[in-house]
N, C-alpha and C positions, 0 to 999 in steps of 0.2 A: 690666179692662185700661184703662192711662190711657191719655186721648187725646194724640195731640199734636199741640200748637197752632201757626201759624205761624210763632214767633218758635223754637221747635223746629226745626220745619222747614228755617230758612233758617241756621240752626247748625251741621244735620249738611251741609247743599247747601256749607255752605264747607267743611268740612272732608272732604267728598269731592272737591273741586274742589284742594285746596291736596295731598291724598294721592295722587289718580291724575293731575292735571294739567288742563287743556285738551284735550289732545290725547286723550289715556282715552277722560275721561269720557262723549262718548257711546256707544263702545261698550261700558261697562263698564254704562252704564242699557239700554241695547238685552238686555246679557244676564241682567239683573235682572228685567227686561220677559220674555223670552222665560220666565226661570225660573218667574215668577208663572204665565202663560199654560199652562205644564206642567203647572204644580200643580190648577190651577183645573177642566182638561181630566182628568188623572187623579182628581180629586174626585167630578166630575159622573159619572162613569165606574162609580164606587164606588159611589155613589149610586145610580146607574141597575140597578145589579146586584144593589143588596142589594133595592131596591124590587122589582125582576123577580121577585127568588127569595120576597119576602113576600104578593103578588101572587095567588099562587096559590091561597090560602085554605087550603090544604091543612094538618090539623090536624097539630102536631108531638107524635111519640109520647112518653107520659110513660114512665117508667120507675118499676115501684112495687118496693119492698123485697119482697123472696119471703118474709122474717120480719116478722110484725107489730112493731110499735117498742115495742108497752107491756110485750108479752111478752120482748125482748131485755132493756128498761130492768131488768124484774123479775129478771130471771133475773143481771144483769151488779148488781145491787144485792147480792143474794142471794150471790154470789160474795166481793163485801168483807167481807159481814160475817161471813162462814166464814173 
């Protein structure tokens, strides 16, 4: 992801300035602020949840085929060529 640099920076600052005004713009950055803060706080949340549940050590069960695979391969070969 590219970065972007100050002269970036101060390109989009005017053209939010010249789109929501003066008057807006600080509560238009207040609810950009608040949105990040949301994100950030449901992230760590996500985080913390999926860590809890891996946490446990508790082995996860494999599930094995009830048919061996070489015996299907053979058998689903054996079919084409009839």
């Amino acid at each position: 992801m590219p970065h972007i640099g100050f002269g970036e920076l101060i390109v989009i600052l005017v053209i939010a300035l010249i789109v929501f005004g003066p008057g807006k713009l600080p509560s238009v950055g207040g609810a950009i602020g608040k949105a990040f803060s949301e994100f950030r706080k449901a992230s760590k949340e996500l985080t913390g949840e999926t860590t809890a549940s891996t946490a446990t050590n508790e082995p996860v069960p494999i599930q094995v085929a009830s048919v061996p695979v070489q015996a299907t391969v053979t058998q689903e070969t054996n079919e084409v060529k009839s």
